[in-house]
BASE-293389 format. One record per residue (C-alpha): x negated, y, z negated; residue in three letters. Coordinates in pm, 1 decimal. Layout:
N
east	north	up	tidren
X	Y	Z	ALA
...
//
This chain:
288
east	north	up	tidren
10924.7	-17853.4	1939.3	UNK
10815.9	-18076.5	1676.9	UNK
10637.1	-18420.2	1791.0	UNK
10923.9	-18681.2	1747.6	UNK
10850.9	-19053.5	1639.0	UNK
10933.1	-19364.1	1865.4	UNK
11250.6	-19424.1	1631.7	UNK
11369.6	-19072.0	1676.1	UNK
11299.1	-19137.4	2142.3	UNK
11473.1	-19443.2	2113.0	UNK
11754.6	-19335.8	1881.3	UNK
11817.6	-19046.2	2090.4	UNK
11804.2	-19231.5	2441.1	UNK
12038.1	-19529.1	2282.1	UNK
12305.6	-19221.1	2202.5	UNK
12273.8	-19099.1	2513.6	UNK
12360.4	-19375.0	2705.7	UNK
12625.1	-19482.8	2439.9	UNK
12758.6	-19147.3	2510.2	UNK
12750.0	-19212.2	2905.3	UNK
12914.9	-19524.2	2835.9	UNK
12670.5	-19785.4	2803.9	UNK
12610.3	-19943.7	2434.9	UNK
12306.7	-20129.6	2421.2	UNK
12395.6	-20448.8	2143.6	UNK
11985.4	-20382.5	2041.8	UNK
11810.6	-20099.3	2004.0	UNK
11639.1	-19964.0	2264.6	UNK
11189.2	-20043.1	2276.9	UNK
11007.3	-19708.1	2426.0	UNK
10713.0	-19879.5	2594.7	UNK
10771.4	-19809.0	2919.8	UNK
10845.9	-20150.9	3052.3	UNK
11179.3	-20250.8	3242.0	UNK
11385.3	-20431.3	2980.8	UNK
11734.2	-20633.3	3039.9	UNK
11995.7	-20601.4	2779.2	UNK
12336.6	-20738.8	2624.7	UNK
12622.0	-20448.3	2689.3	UNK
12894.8	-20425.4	2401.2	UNK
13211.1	-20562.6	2573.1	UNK
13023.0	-20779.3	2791.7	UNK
13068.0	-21153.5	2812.1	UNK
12830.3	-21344.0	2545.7	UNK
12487.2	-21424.0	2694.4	UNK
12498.1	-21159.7	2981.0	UNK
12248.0	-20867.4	3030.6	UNK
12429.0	-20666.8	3254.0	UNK
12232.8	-20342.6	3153.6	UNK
11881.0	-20249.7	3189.7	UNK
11665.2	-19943.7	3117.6	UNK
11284.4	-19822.8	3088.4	UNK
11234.4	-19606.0	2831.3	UNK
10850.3	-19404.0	2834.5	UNK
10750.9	-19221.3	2492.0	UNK
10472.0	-19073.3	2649.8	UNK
10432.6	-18720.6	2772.2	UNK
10739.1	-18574.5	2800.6	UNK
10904.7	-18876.1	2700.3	UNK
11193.0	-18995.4	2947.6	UNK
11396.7	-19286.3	3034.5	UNK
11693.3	-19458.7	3315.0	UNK
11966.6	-19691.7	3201.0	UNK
12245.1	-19860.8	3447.4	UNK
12533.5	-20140.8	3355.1	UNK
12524.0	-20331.6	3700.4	UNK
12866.6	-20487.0	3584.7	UNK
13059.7	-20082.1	3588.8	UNK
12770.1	-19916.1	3788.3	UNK
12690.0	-19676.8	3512.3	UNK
12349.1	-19543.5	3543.3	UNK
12181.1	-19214.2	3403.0	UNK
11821.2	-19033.0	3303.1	UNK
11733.1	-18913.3	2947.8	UNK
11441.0	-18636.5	2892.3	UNK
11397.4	-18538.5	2595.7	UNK
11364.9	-18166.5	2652.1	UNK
11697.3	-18209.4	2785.6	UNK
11532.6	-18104.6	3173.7	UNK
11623.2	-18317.7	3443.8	UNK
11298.5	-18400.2	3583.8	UNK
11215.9	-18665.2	3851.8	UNK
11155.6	-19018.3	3775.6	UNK
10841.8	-19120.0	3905.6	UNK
10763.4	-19358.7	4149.7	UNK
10640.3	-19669.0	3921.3	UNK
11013.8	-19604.8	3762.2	UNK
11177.6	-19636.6	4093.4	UNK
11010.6	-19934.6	4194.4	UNK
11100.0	-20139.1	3851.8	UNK
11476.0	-19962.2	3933.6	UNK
11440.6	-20114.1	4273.7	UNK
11365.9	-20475.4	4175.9	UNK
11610.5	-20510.5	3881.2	UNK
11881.7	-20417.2	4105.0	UNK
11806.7	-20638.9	4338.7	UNK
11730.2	-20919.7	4114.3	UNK
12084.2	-20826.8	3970.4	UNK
12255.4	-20878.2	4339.0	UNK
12130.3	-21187.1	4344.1	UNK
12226.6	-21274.5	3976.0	UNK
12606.7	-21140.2	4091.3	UNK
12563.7	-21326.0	4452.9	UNK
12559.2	-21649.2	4232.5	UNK
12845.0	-21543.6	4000.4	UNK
13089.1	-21487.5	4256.2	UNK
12986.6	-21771.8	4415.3	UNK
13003.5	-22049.2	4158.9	UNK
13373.4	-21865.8	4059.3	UNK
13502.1	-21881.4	4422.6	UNK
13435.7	-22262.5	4463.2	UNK
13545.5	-22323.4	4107.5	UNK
13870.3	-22090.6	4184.7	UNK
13934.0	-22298.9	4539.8	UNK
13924.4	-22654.4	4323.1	UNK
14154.1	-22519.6	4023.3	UNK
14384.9	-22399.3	4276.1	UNK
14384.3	-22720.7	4464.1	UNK
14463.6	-22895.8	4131.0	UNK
14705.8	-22668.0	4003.2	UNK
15080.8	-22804.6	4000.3	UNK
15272.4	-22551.4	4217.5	UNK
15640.1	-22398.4	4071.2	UNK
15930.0	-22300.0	4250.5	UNK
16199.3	-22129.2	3959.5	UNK
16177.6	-21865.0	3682.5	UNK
16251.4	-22118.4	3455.8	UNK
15954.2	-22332.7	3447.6	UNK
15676.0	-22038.8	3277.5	UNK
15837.8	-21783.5	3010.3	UNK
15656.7	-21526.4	3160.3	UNK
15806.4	-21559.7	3444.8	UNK
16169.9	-21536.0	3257.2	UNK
16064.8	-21237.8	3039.9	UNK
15969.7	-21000.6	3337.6	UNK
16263.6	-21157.8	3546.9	UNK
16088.7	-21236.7	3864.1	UNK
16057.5	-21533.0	4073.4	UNK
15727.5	-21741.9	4089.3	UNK
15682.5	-21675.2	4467.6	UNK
15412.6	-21991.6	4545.0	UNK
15271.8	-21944.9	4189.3	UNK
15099.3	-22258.9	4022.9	UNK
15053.5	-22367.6	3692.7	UNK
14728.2	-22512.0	3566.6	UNK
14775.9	-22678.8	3211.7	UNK
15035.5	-22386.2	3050.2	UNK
14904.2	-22094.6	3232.7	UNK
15051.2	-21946.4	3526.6	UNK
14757.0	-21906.6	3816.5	UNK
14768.7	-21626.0	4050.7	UNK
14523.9	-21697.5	4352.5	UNK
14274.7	-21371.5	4420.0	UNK
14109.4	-21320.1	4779.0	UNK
13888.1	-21116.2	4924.4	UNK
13914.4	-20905.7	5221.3	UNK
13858.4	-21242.2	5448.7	UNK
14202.0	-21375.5	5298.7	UNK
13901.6	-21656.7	5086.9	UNK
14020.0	-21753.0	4757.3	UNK
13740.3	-21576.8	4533.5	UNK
13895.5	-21555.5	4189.0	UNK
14156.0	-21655.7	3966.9	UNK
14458.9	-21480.0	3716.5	UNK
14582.7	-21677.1	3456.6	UNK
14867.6	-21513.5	3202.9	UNK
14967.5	-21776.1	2905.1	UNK
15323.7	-21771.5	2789.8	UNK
15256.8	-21463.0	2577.6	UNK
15145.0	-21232.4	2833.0	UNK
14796.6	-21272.6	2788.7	UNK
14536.6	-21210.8	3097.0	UNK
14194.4	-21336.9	3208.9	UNK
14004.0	-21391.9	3523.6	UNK
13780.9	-21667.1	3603.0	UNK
13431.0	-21569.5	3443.3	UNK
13220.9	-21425.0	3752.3	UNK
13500.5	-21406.7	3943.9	UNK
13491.2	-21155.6	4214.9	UNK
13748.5	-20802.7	4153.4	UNK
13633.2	-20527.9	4316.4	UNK
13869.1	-20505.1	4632.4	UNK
14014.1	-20833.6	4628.7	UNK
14364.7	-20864.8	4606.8	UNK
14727.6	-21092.6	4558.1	UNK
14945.4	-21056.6	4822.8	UNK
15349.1	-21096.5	4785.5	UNK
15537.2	-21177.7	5123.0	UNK
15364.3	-21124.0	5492.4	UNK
15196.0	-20806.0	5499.7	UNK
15142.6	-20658.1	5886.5	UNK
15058.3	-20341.0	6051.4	UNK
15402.0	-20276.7	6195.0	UNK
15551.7	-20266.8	5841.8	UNK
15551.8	-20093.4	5503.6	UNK
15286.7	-20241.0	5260.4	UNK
15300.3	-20122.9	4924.6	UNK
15006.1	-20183.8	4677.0	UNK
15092.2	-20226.7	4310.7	UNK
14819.4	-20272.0	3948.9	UNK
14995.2	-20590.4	3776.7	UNK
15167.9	-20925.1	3986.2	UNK
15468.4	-20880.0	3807.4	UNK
15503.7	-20522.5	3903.4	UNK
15444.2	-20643.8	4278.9	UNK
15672.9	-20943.4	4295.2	UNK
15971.4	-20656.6	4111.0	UNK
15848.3	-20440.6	4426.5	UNK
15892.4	-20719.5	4646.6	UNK
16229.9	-20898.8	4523.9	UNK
16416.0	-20541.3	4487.3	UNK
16297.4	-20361.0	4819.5	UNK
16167.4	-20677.9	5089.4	UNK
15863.3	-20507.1	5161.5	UNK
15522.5	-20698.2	5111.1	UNK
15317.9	-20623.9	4836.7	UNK
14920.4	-20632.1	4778.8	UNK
14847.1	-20644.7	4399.7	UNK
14517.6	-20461.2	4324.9	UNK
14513.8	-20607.4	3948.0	UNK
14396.6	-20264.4	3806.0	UNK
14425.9	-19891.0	3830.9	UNK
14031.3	-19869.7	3908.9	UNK
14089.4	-20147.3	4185.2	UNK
14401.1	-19927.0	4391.5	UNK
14151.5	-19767.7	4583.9	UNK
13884.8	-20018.8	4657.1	UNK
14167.5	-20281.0	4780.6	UNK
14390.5	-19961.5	4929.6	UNK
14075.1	-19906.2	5170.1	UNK
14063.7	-20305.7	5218.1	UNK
14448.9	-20289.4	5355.6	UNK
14400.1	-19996.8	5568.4	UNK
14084.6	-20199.2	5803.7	UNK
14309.6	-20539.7	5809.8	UNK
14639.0	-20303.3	5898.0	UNK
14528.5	-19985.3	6071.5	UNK
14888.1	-19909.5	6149.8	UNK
15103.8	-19980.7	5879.3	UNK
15241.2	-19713.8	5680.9	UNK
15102.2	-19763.4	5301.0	UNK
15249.8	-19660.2	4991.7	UNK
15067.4	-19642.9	4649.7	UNK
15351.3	-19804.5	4345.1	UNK
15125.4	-19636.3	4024.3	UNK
15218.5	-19716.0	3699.4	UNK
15335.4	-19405.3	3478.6	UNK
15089.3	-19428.2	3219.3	UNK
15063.3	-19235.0	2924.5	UNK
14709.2	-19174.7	2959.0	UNK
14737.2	-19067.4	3327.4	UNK
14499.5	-19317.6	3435.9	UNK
14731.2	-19508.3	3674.1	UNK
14886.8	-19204.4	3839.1	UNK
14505.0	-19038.7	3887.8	UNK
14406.3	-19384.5	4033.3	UNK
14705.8	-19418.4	4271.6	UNK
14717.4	-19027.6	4386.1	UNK
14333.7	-19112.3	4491.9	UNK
14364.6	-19414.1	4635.9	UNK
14635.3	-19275.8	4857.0	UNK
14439.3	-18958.1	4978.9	UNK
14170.8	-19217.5	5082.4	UNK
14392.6	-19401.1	5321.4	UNK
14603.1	-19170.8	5422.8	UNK
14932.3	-19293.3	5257.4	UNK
15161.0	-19217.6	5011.7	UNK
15222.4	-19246.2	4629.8	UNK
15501.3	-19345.3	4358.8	UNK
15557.7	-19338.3	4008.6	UNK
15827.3	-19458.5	3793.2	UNK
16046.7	-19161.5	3628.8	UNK
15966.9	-19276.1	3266.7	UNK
15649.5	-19227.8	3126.0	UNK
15504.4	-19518.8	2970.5	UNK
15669.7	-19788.0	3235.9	UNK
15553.2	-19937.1	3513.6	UNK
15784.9	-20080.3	3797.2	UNK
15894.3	-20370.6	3645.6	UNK
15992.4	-20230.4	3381.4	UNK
16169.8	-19961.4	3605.6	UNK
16348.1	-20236.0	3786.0	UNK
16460.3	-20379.5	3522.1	UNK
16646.5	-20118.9	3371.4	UNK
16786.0	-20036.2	3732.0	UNK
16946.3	-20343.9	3753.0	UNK
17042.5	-20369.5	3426.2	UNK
17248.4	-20070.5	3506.2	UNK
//
Protein backbone atom coordinates (compact mmCIF):
# COMPACT_ATOMS: atom_id res chain seq x y z
CA UNK A 1 0.00 0.00 0.00
CA UNK A 2 1.16 3.28 -0.97
CA UNK A 3 2.19 5.82 2.00
CA UNK A 4 -0.93 8.15 2.22
CA UNK A 5 -0.60 11.96 3.18
CA UNK A 6 -2.24 13.53 6.39
CA UNK A 7 -5.04 15.02 3.97
CA UNK A 8 -5.74 11.67 2.45
CA UNK A 9 -5.92 10.01 6.91
CA UNK A 10 -8.03 12.73 7.71
CA UNK A 11 -10.23 12.77 4.61
CA UNK A 12 -10.75 9.19 4.91
CA UNK A 13 -11.48 9.11 8.81
CA UNK A 14 -13.95 12.36 8.33
CA UNK A 15 -15.96 9.92 5.63
CA UNK A 16 -15.98 7.35 7.79
CA UNK A 17 -17.56 8.78 10.54
CA UNK A 18 -19.86 10.87 8.18
CA UNK A 19 -20.77 7.54 6.93
CA UNK A 20 -21.44 6.18 10.64
CA UNK A 21 -23.40 9.15 11.14
CA UNK A 22 -21.36 11.72 12.62
CA UNK A 23 -20.40 14.92 10.32
CA UNK A 24 -17.70 16.77 11.73
CA UNK A 25 -18.59 20.86 10.65
CA UNK A 26 -14.33 20.99 10.36
CA UNK A 27 -12.13 18.80 9.09
CA UNK A 28 -10.69 16.44 11.07
CA UNK A 29 -6.44 17.31 12.52
CA UNK A 30 -4.41 13.75 12.64
CA UNK A 31 -2.08 14.58 15.52
CA UNK A 32 -3.08 12.35 17.86
CA UNK A 33 -4.54 14.65 20.42
CA UNK A 34 -8.26 14.42 21.79
CA UNK A 35 -10.10 17.16 19.94
CA UNK A 36 -13.91 18.45 20.63
CA UNK A 37 -15.98 19.30 17.68
CA UNK A 38 -19.25 21.08 16.25
CA UNK A 39 -21.70 18.08 14.83
CA UNK A 40 -23.85 19.14 11.66
CA UNK A 41 -27.42 19.33 13.08
CA UNK A 42 -26.28 20.26 16.38
CA UNK A 43 -27.32 23.39 18.20
CA UNK A 44 -24.85 26.48 17.32
CA UNK A 45 -21.87 26.63 19.72
CA UNK A 46 -22.05 22.92 20.92
CA UNK A 47 -19.25 20.27 20.53
CA UNK A 48 -21.08 17.33 21.11
CA UNK A 49 -18.52 15.10 19.17
CA UNK A 50 -15.01 14.30 19.81
CA UNK A 51 -12.32 12.09 18.23
CA UNK A 52 -8.38 11.38 18.25
CA UNK A 53 -7.14 10.77 15.14
CA UNK A 54 -3.10 9.20 15.07
CA UNK A 55 -1.29 9.32 11.49
CA UNK A 56 1.39 7.41 12.76
CA UNK A 57 2.11 3.76 12.26
CA UNK A 58 -0.71 2.19 11.15
CA UNK A 59 -2.61 5.22 11.34
CA UNK A 60 -6.01 4.90 13.38
CA UNK A 61 -8.58 6.91 15.04
CA UNK A 62 -12.19 6.89 17.61
CA UNK A 63 -15.02 9.33 17.12
CA UNK A 64 -18.39 9.46 19.41
CA UNK A 65 -21.48 12.20 19.30
CA UNK A 66 -22.24 12.19 23.17
CA UNK A 67 -25.62 13.93 22.16
CA UNK A 68 -26.90 10.27 19.89
CA UNK A 69 -24.16 8.01 21.45
CA UNK A 70 -22.56 7.31 18.14
CA UNK A 71 -19.09 6.17 18.53
CA UNK A 72 -16.72 4.07 16.16
CA UNK A 73 -12.77 3.17 15.24
CA UNK A 74 -11.15 3.90 11.83
CA UNK A 75 -7.79 1.91 10.70
CA UNK A 76 -6.73 2.53 7.79
CA UNK A 77 -5.94 -0.97 6.61
CA UNK A 78 -9.47 -1.42 7.23
CA UNK A 79 -8.35 -4.14 10.43
CA UNK A 80 -10.00 -3.65 13.55
CA UNK A 81 -7.19 -3.44 15.84
CA UNK A 82 -7.23 -2.39 19.55
CA UNK A 83 -7.05 1.09 20.67
CA UNK A 84 -4.36 1.51 22.95
CA UNK A 85 -4.36 2.44 26.32
CA UNK A 86 -3.25 6.32 26.08
CA UNK A 87 -6.53 6.34 23.60
CA UNK A 88 -8.72 4.92 26.23
CA UNK A 89 -7.71 7.11 28.85
CA UNK A 90 -8.32 10.52 26.67
CA UNK A 91 -11.86 8.38 25.73
CA UNK A 92 -12.30 8.07 29.43
CA UNK A 93 -11.96 11.73 30.44
CA UNK A 94 -13.91 13.34 27.54
CA UNK A 95 -16.78 11.30 28.44
CA UNK A 96 -16.77 12.13 31.64
CA UNK A 97 -16.08 15.71 31.19
CA UNK A 98 -19.15 15.42 28.75
CA UNK A 99 -21.50 13.98 31.78
CA UNK A 100 -20.76 16.72 33.54
CA UNK A 101 -21.22 19.22 30.58
CA UNK A 102 -24.92 17.29 30.11
CA UNK A 103 -25.37 17.17 34.17
CA UNK A 104 -25.45 21.06 33.80
CA UNK A 105 -27.70 21.12 30.69
CA UNK A 106 -30.41 19.26 32.09
CA UNK A 107 -30.11 21.02 35.01
CA UNK A 108 -30.27 24.68 34.06
CA UNK A 109 -33.43 23.37 31.55
CA UNK A 110 -35.31 21.67 34.46
CA UNK A 111 -35.30 24.83 36.73
CA UNK A 112 -35.88 27.03 33.72
CA UNK A 113 -38.82 24.46 32.59
CA UNK A 114 -40.34 24.51 36.47
CA UNK A 115 -40.43 28.67 36.29
CA UNK A 116 -41.97 28.83 32.59
CA UNK A 117 -44.45 26.43 33.69
CA UNK A 118 -45.24 28.32 36.80
CA UNK A 119 -45.73 31.43 34.59
CA UNK A 120 -47.53 29.94 31.91
CA UNK A 121 -51.39 30.95 31.70
CA UNK A 122 -53.23 27.58 31.97
CA UNK A 123 -56.35 26.76 29.20
CA UNK A 124 -59.32 24.88 29.65
CA UNK A 125 -61.20 24.67 25.77
CA UNK A 126 -60.14 23.73 22.21
CA UNK A 127 -60.86 27.00 21.29
CA UNK A 128 -58.28 29.06 22.86
CA UNK A 129 -54.84 27.48 20.64
CA UNK A 130 -55.59 26.47 16.81
CA UNK A 131 -53.68 23.59 17.29
CA UNK A 132 -55.66 22.42 19.56
CA UNK A 133 -58.86 22.93 17.05
CA UNK A 134 -57.03 21.45 14.02
CA UNK A 135 -56.23 17.98 15.68
CA UNK A 136 -59.68 18.18 17.56
CA UNK A 137 -58.62 17.41 21.03
CA UNK A 138 -59.11 18.99 24.28
CA UNK A 139 -56.24 20.91 26.11
CA UNK A 140 -56.32 18.51 29.14
CA UNK A 141 -54.30 21.03 31.86
CA UNK A 142 -52.27 22.43 28.90
CA UNK A 143 -50.78 26.07 29.31
CA UNK A 144 -49.96 28.65 27.09
CA UNK A 145 -46.79 30.69 27.39
CA UNK A 146 -46.93 33.85 25.02
CA UNK A 147 -48.75 31.95 21.70
CA UNK A 148 -47.33 28.59 22.20
CA UNK A 149 -49.02 25.79 23.70
CA UNK A 150 -46.58 24.18 26.65
CA UNK A 151 -46.65 20.59 27.32
CA UNK A 152 -44.87 19.87 30.78
CA UNK A 153 -42.06 16.83 30.38
CA UNK A 154 -40.97 14.72 33.58
CA UNK A 155 -38.75 12.35 34.35
CA UNK A 156 -39.17 9.05 35.86
CA UNK A 157 -39.51 10.91 39.50
CA UNK A 158 -42.81 12.62 38.09
CA UNK A 159 -39.96 16.26 38.24
CA UNK A 160 -40.72 18.65 35.60
CA UNK A 161 -37.35 18.35 33.47
CA UNK A 162 -38.26 19.76 30.08
CA UNK A 163 -40.59 21.58 28.07
CA UNK A 164 -42.86 21.11 24.45
CA UNK A 165 -43.93 24.02 22.87
CA UNK A 166 -46.04 23.69 19.31
CA UNK A 167 -46.92 27.37 17.76
CA UNK A 168 -50.20 27.71 15.98
CA UNK A 169 -48.73 26.09 12.87
CA UNK A 170 -47.71 22.89 14.22
CA UNK A 171 -44.30 23.64 14.79
CA UNK A 172 -42.19 21.74 17.71
CA UNK A 173 -39.23 22.47 20.00
CA UNK A 174 -37.97 21.52 23.37
CA UNK A 175 -36.35 23.65 25.82
CA UNK A 176 -32.53 23.76 24.76
CA UNK A 177 -30.77 21.10 27.20
CA UNK A 178 -33.78 19.86 28.14
CA UNK A 179 -33.76 16.36 29.32
CA UNK A 180 -35.64 13.45 26.59
CA UNK A 181 -34.37 10.32 26.95
CA UNK A 182 -37.15 8.45 29.04
CA UNK A 183 -39.06 11.26 30.23
CA UNK A 184 -42.48 11.46 29.42
CA UNK A 185 -46.29 13.49 29.28
CA UNK A 186 -48.79 11.77 30.90
CA UNK A 187 -52.72 12.09 29.89
CA UNK A 188 -55.24 11.05 32.75
CA UNK A 189 -54.08 8.88 36.05
CA UNK A 190 -51.97 6.16 34.99
CA UNK A 191 -51.87 3.01 37.74
CA UNK A 192 -50.84 -0.51 37.86
CA UNK A 193 -54.33 -1.95 38.04
CA UNK A 194 -55.19 -0.40 34.64
CA UNK A 195 -54.37 -0.26 30.93
CA UNK A 196 -51.61 2.35 30.11
CA UNK A 197 -51.01 2.95 26.65
CA UNK A 198 -47.82 4.84 25.45
CA UNK A 199 -48.12 6.95 22.32
CA UNK A 200 -44.93 9.25 20.03
CA UNK A 201 -46.84 12.78 19.65
CA UNK A 202 -49.38 14.58 22.63
CA UNK A 203 -51.94 14.90 20.23
CA UNK A 204 -51.91 11.30 19.31
CA UNK A 205 -52.13 10.56 23.23
CA UNK A 206 -54.84 12.97 24.27
CA UNK A 207 -57.01 11.21 20.70
CA UNK A 208 -56.01 7.86 22.67
CA UNK A 209 -57.22 9.19 25.76
CA UNK A 210 -60.58 11.18 24.81
CA UNK A 211 -61.79 8.14 22.42
CA UNK A 212 -60.91 5.01 24.69
CA UNK A 213 -60.57 6.53 28.76
CA UNK A 214 -57.47 4.85 29.25
CA UNK A 215 -54.35 6.94 30.45
CA UNK A 216 -51.79 7.74 28.20
CA UNK A 217 -47.83 8.30 28.60
CA UNK A 218 -46.51 10.29 25.57
CA UNK A 219 -42.90 9.23 24.79
CA UNK A 220 -42.46 12.34 22.25
CA UNK A 221 -40.57 10.11 19.69
CA UNK A 222 -40.33 6.71 18.10
CA UNK A 223 -36.58 6.35 19.52
CA UNK A 224 -38.02 7.40 23.06
CA UNK A 225 -41.07 4.31 23.12
CA UNK A 226 -38.71 2.11 24.58
CA UNK A 227 -36.61 4.09 26.95
CA UNK A 228 -39.97 5.62 28.62
CA UNK A 229 -41.91 1.99 27.92
CA UNK A 230 -39.15 0.51 30.42
CA UNK A 231 -39.72 3.76 32.71
CA UNK A 232 -43.68 2.75 32.98
CA UNK A 233 -43.11 -0.81 33.54
CA UNK A 234 -40.73 -0.03 37.19
CA UNK A 235 -43.45 2.79 38.34
CA UNK A 236 -46.45 0.13 37.28
CA UNK A 237 -45.18 -3.43 37.53
CA UNK A 238 -48.69 -4.66 37.06
CA UNK A 239 -50.46 -2.84 34.60
CA UNK A 240 -51.07 -4.27 31.36
CA UNK A 241 -49.16 -1.92 28.64
CA UNK A 242 -49.93 -1.39 25.18
CA UNK A 243 -47.56 0.23 22.56
CA UNK A 244 -50.07 2.97 20.09
CA UNK A 245 -47.08 3.18 17.04
CA UNK A 246 -47.57 5.41 14.43
CA UNK A 247 -47.88 3.72 10.83
CA UNK A 248 -45.08 5.31 9.25
CA UNK A 249 -44.05 5.08 5.88
CA UNK A 250 -40.57 4.57 6.66
CA UNK A 251 -41.29 1.82 9.26
CA UNK A 252 -39.53 3.60 11.88
CA UNK A 253 -42.47 3.98 14.30
CA UNK A 254 -43.80 0.45 13.96
CA UNK A 255 -39.91 -1.04 14.44
CA UNK A 256 -39.71 1.32 17.51
CA UNK A 257 -43.07 0.30 19.06
CA UNK A 258 -42.78 -3.67 18.20
CA UNK A 259 -39.35 -3.25 20.34
CA UNK A 260 -40.34 -1.33 22.91
CA UNK A 261 -43.14 -3.76 23.57
CA UNK A 262 -40.95 -7.02 23.56
CA UNK A 263 -38.89 -5.12 26.24
CA UNK A 264 -41.73 -4.80 28.67
CA UNK A 265 -43.60 -7.41 28.00
CA UNK A 266 -46.72 -5.71 26.44
CA UNK A 267 -48.43 -5.29 23.48
CA UNK A 268 -48.44 -3.22 20.21
CA UNK A 269 -50.86 -1.18 17.74
CA UNK A 270 -50.82 0.44 14.58
CA UNK A 271 -53.27 2.39 12.71
CA UNK A 272 -54.69 0.49 9.43
CA UNK A 273 -53.49 3.29 7.04
CA UNK A 274 -50.09 3.72 6.30
CA UNK A 275 -48.85 7.09 6.64
CA UNK A 276 -51.31 8.06 9.81
CA UNK A 277 -50.86 8.07 13.14
CA UNK A 278 -53.80 7.81 15.73
CA UNK A 279 -55.06 11.03 15.55
CA UNK A 280 -55.36 11.04 12.41
CA UNK A 281 -57.06 7.51 12.70
CA UNK A 282 -59.51 8.93 15.13
CA UNK A 283 -60.38 11.41 13.30
CA UNK A 284 -61.55 9.77 10.38
CA UNK A 285 -63.39 7.22 12.79
CA UNK A 286 -65.45 9.72 14.05
CA UNK A 287 -65.88 11.48 11.16
CA UNK A 288 -67.57 8.38 10.00
Amino acid sequence: MLKKSLSDIENAFFNHAANAGVIFTNRPIADGLLHREHVKGDRSGTKNGAYILHPDGSPSGWFQHFKTGITGKWTLSGKQEPINKRILQQIKKNYQQCQVEQQKRHDGAAEKSRIIWQNAEPIFDQSQHPYLVKKHIQAHQLRLYGNALVIPIYNENKQIVNLQFINADGTKRFLSGGKKKACFSVIGKPDSDSLILISEGWATGVSLHEFTGYSVVVAMDAGNLQPVALVVRRLYPSAQIIIAGDNDESGVGQKAAKAASLAVGGKYIFPPVVGHDWNDALNVEVAQ
